[in-house]
C-alpha positions in Angstrom: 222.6 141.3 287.8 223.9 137.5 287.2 224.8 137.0 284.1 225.5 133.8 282.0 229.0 133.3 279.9 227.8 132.5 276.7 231.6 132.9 275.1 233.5 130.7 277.3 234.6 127.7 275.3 233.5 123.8 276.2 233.3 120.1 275.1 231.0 117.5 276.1 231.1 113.5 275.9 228.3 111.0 276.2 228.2 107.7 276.7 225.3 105.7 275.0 225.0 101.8 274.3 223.3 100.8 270.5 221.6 97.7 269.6 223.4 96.2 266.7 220.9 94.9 264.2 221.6 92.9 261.6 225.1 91.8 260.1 228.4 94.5 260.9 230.7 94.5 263.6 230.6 97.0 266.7 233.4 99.3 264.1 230.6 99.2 261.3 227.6 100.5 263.8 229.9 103.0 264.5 231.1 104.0 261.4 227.5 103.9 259.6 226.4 106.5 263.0 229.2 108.6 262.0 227.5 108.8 258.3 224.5 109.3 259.5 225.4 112.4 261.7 227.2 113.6 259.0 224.6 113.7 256.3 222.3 115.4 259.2 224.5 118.6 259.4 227.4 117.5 261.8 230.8 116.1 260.2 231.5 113.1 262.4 234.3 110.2 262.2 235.0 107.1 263.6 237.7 106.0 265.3 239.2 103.5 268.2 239.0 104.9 271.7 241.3 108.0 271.9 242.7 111.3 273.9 243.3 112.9 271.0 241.1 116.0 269.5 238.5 115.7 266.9 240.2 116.0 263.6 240.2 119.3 262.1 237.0 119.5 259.5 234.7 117.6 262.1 232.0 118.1 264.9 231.9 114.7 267.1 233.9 111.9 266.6 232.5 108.1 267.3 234.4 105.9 269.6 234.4 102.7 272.0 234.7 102.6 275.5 234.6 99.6 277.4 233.5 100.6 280.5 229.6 101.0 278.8 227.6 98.0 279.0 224.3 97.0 277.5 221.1 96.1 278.6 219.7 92.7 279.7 216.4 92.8 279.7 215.8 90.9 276.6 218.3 87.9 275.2 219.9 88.0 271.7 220.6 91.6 271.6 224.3 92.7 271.3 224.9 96.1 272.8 227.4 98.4 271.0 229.5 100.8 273.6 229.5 104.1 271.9 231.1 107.5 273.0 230.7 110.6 271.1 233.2 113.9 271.6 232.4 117.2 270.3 235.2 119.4 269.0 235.9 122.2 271.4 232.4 124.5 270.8 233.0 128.0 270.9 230.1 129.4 273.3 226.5 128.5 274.3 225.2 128.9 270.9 227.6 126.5 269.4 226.6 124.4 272.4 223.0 124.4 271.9 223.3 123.8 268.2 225.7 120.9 268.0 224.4 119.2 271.2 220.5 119.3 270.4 221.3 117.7 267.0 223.6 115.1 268.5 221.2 114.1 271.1 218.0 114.0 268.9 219.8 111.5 266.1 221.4 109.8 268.7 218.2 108.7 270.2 216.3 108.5 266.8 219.1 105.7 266.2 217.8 103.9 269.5 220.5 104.8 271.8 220.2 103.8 275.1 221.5 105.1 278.6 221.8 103.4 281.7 224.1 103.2 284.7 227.3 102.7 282.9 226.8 105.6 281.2 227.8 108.9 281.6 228.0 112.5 280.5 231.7 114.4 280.7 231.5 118.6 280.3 234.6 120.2 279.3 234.8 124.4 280.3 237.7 126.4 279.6 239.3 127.7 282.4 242.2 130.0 281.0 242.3 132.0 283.9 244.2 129.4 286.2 247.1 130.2 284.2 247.0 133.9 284.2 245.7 134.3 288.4 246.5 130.4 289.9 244.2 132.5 292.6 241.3 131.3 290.9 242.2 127.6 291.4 241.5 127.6 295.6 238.3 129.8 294.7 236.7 127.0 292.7 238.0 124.1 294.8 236.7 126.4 297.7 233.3 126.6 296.0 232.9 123.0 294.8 234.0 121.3 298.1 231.4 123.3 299.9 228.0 122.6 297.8 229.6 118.8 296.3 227.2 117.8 298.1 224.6 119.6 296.6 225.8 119.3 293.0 225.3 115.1 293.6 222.0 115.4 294.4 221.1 117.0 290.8 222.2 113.4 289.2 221.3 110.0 289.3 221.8 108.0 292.4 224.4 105.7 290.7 226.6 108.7 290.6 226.9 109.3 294.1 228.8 106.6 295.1 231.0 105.8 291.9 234.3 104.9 291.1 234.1 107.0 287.6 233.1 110.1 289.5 234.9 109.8 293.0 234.3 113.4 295.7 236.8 115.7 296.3 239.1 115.2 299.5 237.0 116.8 302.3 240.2 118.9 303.3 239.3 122.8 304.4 241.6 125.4 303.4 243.8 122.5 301.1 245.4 125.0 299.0 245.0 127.9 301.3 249.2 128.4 301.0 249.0 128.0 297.4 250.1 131.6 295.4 252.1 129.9 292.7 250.8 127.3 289.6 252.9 124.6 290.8 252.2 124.7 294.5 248.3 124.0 293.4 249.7 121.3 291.3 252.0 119.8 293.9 249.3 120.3 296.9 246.3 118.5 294.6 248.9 115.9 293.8 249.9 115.7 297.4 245.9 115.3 298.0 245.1 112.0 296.0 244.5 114.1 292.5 243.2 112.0 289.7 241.2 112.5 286.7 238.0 110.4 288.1 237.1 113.1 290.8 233.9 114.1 289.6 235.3 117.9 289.3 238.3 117.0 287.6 241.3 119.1 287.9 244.2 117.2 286.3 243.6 119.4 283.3 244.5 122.9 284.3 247.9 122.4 284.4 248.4 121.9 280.5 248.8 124.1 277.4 244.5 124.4 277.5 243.1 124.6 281.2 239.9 123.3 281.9 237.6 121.2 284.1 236.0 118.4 283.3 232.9 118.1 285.1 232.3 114.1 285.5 228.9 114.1 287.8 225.9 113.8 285.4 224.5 110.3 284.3 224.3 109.2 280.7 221.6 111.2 279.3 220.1 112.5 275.4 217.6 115.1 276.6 219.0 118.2 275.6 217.4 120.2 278.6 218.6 118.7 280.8 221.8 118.6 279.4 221.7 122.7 278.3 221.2 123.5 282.5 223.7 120.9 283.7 226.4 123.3 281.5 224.8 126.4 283.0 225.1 125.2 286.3 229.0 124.2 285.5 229.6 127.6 283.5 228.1 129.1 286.8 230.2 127.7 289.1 233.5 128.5 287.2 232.4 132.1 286.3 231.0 132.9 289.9 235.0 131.7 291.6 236.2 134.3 289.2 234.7 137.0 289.9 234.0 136.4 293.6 237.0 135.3 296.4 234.9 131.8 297.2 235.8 131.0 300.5 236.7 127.9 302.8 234.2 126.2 304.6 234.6 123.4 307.4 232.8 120.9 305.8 230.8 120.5 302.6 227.4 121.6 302.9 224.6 119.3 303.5 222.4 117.9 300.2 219.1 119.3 302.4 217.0 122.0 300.5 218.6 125.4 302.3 221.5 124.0 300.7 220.4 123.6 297.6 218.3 127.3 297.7 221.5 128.8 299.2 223.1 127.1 296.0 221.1 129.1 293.8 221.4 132.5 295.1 225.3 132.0 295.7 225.4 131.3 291.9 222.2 133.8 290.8 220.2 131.8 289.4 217.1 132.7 292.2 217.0 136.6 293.0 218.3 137.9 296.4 218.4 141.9 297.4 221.8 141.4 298.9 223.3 139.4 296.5 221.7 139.2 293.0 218.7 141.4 292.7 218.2 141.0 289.5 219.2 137.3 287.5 219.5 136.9 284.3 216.4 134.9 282.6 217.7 131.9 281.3 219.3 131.3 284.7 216.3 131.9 286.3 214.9 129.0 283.9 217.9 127.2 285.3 217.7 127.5 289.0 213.5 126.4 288.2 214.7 123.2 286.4 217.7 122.6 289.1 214.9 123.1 291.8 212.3 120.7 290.0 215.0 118.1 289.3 216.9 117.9 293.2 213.4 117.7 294.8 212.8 114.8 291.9 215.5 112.9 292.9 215.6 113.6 296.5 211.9 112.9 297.3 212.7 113.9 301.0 212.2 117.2 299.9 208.7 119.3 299.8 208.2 119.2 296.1 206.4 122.9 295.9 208.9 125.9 294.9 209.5 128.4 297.9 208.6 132.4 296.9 211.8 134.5 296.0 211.5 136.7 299.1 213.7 133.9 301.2 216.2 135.8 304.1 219.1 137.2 302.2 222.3 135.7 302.5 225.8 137.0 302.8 227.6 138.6 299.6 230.8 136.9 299.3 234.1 139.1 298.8 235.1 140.9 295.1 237.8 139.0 293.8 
């Protein structure tokens, strides 16, 4: 049976732009947001734009980012760029509890997305330290359904300079055993921290990936099976050898299905009999939302009895 990490430790940023109403400066909005979270049940800050952690003691902290830009559909409204980080969240539940606040004050404060803004997912990935293996099976996994995984997000993502494709090299780190070949290969290959899978961070004291893809968003649900989909992928090149393929894989709808059942989320007798239910409710959603945004596709749902596909090999 698939089965969803609900202990593997994440952070998420999103990008929002806020009307400024009234007298303040852009620091101010910020600042009075910050308040407002905090007297809501989650300790917030605010500060200038920053790497650093959240402070010890705090859930999100407010920032600026310049790269947000406001609306122009009505003159005399001043747009203020905001950013909030959680702290590193310990599991799913954290997750769910911190994000679902964060997103329904943020939009009760009139919050706004568009397409300057976007939605960063942070998930541990401690294992690239302890089997550097596990790197070439999620590079080999990602390169082959990219494709795919840009056609569950806004069009504006696709083709952006904030959320750039992988290198479309087969077998790139197939000679890779050690830590600091992947390093030197990825380097070697262009790596920078605006591929939309970003890998620039599992060579530090915490390793993780940063998953840049998803457009600036507050609803909750769909941001709750974005970081299924992302816990998926990580969990699924861990347990499984993920091999190379030749190309990625087309964003057509057998790619998508095959997508699914690589990752169980959708049931298949020779790979995931049975899935666990709340990636079942995922792969639904992921379904729903690819054929939304690629309106090529039939729109109905296809039964679960589709022909099986190929177990990939134990790791």
């Amino acid at each position: 049976m698939s089965s969803l990490n609900r202990s593997r430790r994440m952070g998420i940023e999103i990008e929002m732009a806020v009307p400024l109403i009234g007298g303040g400066q852009a620091h101010d909005l910020r600042s009075k947001m910050a308040d407002i979270l905090s007297v809501n049940g989650l300790r917030a800050v605010a500060r200038n734009y920053s790497h650093s952690p959240v402070p010890d003691g705090y859930d999100v902290v407010i920032e600026s980012d310049s790269s947000i830009r406001g609306e122009t559909q009505y003159q005399g409204i001043e747009w203020v760029p905001v950013e909030v980080k959680t702290r590193i969240l310990t599991g799913s539940d954290d997750f769910n509890r911190v994000v679902k606040k964060l997103c329904d004050l943020c939009r009760y404060l009139g919050a706004r997305q568009n397409t300057s803004t976007a939605v960063h997912l942070h998930i541990e990935f401690r294992e690239a330290k302890e089997t550097p293996a596990v790197i070439r099976s999620f590079y080999n996994l990602a390169h082959r359904f990219e494709a795919v995984v840009f056609g569950l997000v806004a069009p504006s993502r696709r083709d952006n300079q904030y959320c750039k494709r992988l290198p479309n090299k087969a077998k790139l780190l197939h000679p890779c055993t050690r830590l600091q070949q992947f390093s030197q290969v990825l380097n070697s290959a262009g790596l920078e921290r605006y591929w939309a899978f970003n890998l620039t961070h599992l060579f530090g004291g915490a390793p993780r990936i940063e998953f840049r893809h998803h457009h600036g968003s507050l609803d909750f649900e769909k941001l709750l099976h974005w970081k299924n989909l992302c816990l998926r992928l990580i969990d699924h090149s861990i347990q499984r050898t993920c091999k190379a393929s030749p190309n990625p894989l087309p964003n057509d709808k057998a790619s998508m299905l095959r997508m699914l059942v690589t990752l169980g989320m959708k049931p298949n007798t020779r790979v995931f009999p049975k899935v666990d239910p709340e990636l079942r409710a995922t792969g639904r959603f992921l379904l729903r939302r690819w054929q939304k945004l690629n309106p090529q596709a039939p729109a109905a749902e296809p039964q679960d009895s589709d022909p099986p596909l190929p177990p990939e090999v134990p790791f």
